[in-house]
C-alpha positions in Angstrom: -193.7 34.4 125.8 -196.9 32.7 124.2 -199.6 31.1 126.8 -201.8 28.7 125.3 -204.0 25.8 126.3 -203.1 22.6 125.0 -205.9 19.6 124.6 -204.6 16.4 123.6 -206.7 13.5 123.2 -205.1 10.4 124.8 -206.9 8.1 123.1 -205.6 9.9 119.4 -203.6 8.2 116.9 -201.3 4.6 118.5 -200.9 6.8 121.7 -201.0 4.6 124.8 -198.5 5.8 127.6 -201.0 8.7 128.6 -198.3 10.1 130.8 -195.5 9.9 129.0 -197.7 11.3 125.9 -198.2 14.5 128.2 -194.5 14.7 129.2 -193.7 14.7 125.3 -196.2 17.1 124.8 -194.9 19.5 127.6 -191.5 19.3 126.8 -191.5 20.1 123.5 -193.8 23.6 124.0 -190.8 24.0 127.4 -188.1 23.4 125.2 -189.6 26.3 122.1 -190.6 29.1 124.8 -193.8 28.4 124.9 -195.9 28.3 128.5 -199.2 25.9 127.8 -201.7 24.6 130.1 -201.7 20.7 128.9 -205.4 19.4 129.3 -205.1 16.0 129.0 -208.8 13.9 127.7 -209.9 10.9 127.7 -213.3 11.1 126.3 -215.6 13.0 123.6 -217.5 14.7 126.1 -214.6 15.8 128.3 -213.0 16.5 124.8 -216.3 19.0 124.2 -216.5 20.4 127.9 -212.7 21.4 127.9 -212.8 23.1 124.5 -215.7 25.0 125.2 -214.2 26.0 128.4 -210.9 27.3 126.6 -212.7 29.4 124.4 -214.1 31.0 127.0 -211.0 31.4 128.9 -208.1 33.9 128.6 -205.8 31.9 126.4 -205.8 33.7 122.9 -204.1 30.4 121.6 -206.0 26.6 122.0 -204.1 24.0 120.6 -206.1 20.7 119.9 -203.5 17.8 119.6 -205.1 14.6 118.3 -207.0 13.4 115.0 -208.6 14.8 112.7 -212.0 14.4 115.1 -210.5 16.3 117.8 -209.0 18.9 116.0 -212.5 19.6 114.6 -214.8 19.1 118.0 -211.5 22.1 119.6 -212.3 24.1 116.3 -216.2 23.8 116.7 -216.0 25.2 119.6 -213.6 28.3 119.2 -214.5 29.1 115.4 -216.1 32.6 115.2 -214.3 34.0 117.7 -211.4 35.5 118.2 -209.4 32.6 119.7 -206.3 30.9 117.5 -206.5 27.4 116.5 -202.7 25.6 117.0 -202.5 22.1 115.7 -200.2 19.0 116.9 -200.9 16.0 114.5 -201.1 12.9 117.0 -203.7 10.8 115.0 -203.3 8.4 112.4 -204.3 10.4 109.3 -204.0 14.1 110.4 -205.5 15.3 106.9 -206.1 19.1 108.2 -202.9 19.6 109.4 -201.2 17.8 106.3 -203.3 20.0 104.2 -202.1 23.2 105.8 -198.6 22.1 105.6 -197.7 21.5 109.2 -195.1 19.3 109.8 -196.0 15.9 111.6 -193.3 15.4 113.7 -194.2 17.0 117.4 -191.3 19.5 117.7 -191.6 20.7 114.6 -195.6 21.5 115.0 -195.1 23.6 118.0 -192.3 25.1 116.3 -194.5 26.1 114.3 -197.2 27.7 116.9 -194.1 29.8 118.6 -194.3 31.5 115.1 -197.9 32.7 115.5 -198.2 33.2 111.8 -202.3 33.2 111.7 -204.6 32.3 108.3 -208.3 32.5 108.3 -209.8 29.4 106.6 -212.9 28.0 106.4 -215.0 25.3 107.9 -218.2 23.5 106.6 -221.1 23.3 108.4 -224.0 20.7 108.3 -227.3 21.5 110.3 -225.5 24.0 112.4 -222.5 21.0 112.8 -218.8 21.8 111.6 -216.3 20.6 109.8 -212.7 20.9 109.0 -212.3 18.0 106.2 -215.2 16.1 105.0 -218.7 15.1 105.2 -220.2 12.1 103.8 -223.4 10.3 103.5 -223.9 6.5 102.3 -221.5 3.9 102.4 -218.6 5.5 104.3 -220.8 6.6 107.6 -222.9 3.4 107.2 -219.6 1.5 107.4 -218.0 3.3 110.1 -220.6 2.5 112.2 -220.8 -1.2 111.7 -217.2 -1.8 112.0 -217.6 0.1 115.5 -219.8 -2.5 116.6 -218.0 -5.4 115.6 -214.8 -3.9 117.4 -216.6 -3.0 120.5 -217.0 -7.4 120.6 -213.5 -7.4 120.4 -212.9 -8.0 116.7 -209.5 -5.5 115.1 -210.1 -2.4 113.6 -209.0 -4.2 110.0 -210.8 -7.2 110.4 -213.9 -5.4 111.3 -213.8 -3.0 108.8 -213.7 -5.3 106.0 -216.6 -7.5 107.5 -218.5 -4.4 107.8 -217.8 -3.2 104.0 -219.0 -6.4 103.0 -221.6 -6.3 104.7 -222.9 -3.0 103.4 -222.4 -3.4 99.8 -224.3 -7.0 100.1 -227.2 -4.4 100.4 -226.6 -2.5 97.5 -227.4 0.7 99.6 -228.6 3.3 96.7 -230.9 6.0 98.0 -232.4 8.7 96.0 -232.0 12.4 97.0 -232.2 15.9 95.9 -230.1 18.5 96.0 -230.7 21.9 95.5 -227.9 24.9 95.1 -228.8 28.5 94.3 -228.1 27.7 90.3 -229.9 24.5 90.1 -232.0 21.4 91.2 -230.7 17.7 91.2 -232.9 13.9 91.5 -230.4 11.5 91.6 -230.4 8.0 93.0 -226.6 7.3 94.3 -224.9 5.2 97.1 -222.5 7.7 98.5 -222.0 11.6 98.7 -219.4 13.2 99.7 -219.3 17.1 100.9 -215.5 18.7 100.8 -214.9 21.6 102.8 -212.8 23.5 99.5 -212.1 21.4 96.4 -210.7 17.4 97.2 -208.3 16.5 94.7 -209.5 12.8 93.6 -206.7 11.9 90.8 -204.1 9.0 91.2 -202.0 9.4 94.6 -203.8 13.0 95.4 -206.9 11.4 96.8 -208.4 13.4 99.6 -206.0 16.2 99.3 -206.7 20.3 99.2 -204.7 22.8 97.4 -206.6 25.6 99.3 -208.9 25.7 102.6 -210.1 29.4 101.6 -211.9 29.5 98.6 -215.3 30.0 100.4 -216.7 26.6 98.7 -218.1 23.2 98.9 -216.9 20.5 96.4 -220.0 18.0 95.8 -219.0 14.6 94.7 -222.4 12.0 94.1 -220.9 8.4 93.1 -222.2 6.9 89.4 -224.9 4.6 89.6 -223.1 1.4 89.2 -224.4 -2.0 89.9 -223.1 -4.3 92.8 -220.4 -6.1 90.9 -219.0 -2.0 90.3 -219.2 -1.1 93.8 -217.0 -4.1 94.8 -214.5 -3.3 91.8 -214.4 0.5 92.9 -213.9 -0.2 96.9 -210.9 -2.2 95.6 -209.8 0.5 93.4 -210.5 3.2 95.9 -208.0 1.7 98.5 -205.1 1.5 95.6 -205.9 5.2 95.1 -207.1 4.7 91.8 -210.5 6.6 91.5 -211.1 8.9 89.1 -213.1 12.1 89.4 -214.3 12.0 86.0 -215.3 8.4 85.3 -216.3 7.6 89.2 -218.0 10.9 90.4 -220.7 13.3 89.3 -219.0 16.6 91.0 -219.5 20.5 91.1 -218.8 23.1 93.5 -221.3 25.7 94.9 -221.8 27.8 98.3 -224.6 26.6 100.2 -226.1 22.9 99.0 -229.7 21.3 100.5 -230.0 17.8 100.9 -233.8 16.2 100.9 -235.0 12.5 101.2 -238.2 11.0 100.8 -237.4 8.2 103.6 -235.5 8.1 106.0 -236.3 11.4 107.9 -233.4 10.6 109.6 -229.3 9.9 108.1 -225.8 8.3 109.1 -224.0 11.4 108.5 -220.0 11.4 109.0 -218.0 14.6 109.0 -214.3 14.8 110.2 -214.6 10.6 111.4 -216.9 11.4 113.6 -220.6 9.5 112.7 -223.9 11.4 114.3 -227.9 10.3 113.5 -229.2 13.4 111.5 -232.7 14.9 110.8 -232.8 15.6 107.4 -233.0 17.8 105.4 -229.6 18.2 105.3 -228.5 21.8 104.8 -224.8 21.9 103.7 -223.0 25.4 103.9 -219.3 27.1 103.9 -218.6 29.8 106.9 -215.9 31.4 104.7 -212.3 32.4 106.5 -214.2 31.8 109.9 -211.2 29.7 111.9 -208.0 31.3 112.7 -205.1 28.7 112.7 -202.0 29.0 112.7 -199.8 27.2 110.0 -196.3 27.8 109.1 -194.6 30.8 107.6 -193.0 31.4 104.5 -189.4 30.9 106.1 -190.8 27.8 108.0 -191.4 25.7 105.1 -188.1 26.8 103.6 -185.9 25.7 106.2 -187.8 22.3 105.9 -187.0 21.7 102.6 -183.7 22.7 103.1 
């Protein structure tokens, strides 16, 4: 029989019966063989305290249910070691897990952690800071964080995040950086970056998805240089899915990037939905096949498409 702990983030996803969450959860690992410790969390920093405590526990296995965030701040802690990543998809995007091929119905994602079948991916890292999915710098973590403030006055998560894209792209927000790679050197004065952990697919009704999570690399994408009227036309475009890589994004793919400003010294950096002040500069890397997670097996994914 497996033992694992189980961290599930209460607040994940349209969860809001905590307990009946936590008698889903326990039921579902009871009814596949499984004994689990359910650690139920309420908050980022008991989210942080109890991961770090699991990966210095006995349990080989942690499962992280929740977003994408708290599937990343469980990951951070155990990555490196030689701990086993499980996965329960409670948020409201869950792009790891879809990624990896997990299934998003509950049963089915701890049927697949009773079949232990492990694969070393790996994880980007930003000033010593990982993540699973994504980084970005610009508009996106600039907008994130005003749309938090207008919801902590009450307004809706919609509502607020539309005031608070307005809001940013009134200030056509360009800001010139440099990059630098092993290979090369880059000046460029752009509005957004974004830092994929593996390649991003960005074509029509494959945005934000990954074919692989091993390829030891980091896929760069710097937006055009557009004026305001083309920012407005490609947020519009961007939430009808129909950017294009080619006309929309300088892009390449490299190892290890640096990321320098002039001013500020310090940057809105968001990685995995999570926003956090940063020092720059910005050094971006790949820890390659550094997390052990387990996704489903061969046979797995066959008896789901049958």
């Amino acid at each position: 029989m497996l033992k694992c702990a189980a961290i599930i983030n209460a607040g994940s996803g349209t969860q809001s019966d905590t307990d009946q969450l936590k008698e889903r959860v326990s039921a579902a690992f009871e009814s596949n063989g499984i004994e689990a410790k359910i650690i139920l969390v309420e908050s980022g920093a008991e989210l942080i305290k109890s991961a770090q405590n699991c990966a210095q526990s006995e349990f080989e296995i942690i499962v992280a249910g929740g977003g994408d965030g708290t599937i990343s701040a469980v990951a951070a802690a155990i990555v490196g070691t030689n701990k086993t990543l499980g996965v329960l998809p409670l948020g409201t995007l869950n792009h790891f897990s879809k990624d990896l091929g997990i299934p998003q119905d509950l049963d089915e994602a701890v049927r697949v952690i009773t079949e232990n079948n492990i694969k070393e991916v790996d994880v980007g890292e930003v000033n010593e800071q990982i993540f699973l999915n994504n980084s970005s710098l610009g508009l996106y973590p600039s907008i994130v964080r005003r749309r938090e403030r207008q919801q902590r006055l009450g307004q809706s998560k919609w509502y607020a995040a539309f005031w608070a894209t307005v809001a940013v792209l009134r200030r056509y927000p360009f800001f010139a950086i440099k990059l630098k790679t092993e290979n090369e050197e880059l000046t460029r004065r752009t509005p957004f970056i974004f830092i994929g952990n593996n390649e991003y697919e960005m074509e029509v009704f494959n945005i934000g998805t990954r074919k692989c999570l091993d390829a030891g690399k980091l896929s760069v994408y710097l937006l055009r240089r557009t004026g305001r009227t083309g920012l407005v036309k490609l947020a519009l475009r961007s939430i009808f899915g129909l950017l294009r890589q080619a006309k929309d994004f300088e892009s390449f793919c490299t190892a290890e990037v640096l990321i320098e400003t002039r001013r500020p010294k310090k940057m809105l950096v968001a990685f995995d939905g999570e926003v956090r002040l940063m020092e720059t500069p910005l050094n971006y890397r790949v820890r390659e096949k550094s997390l052990r997670v387990i996704v489903p097996s061969v046979k797995s994914i066959s008896d789901t498409e049958t």
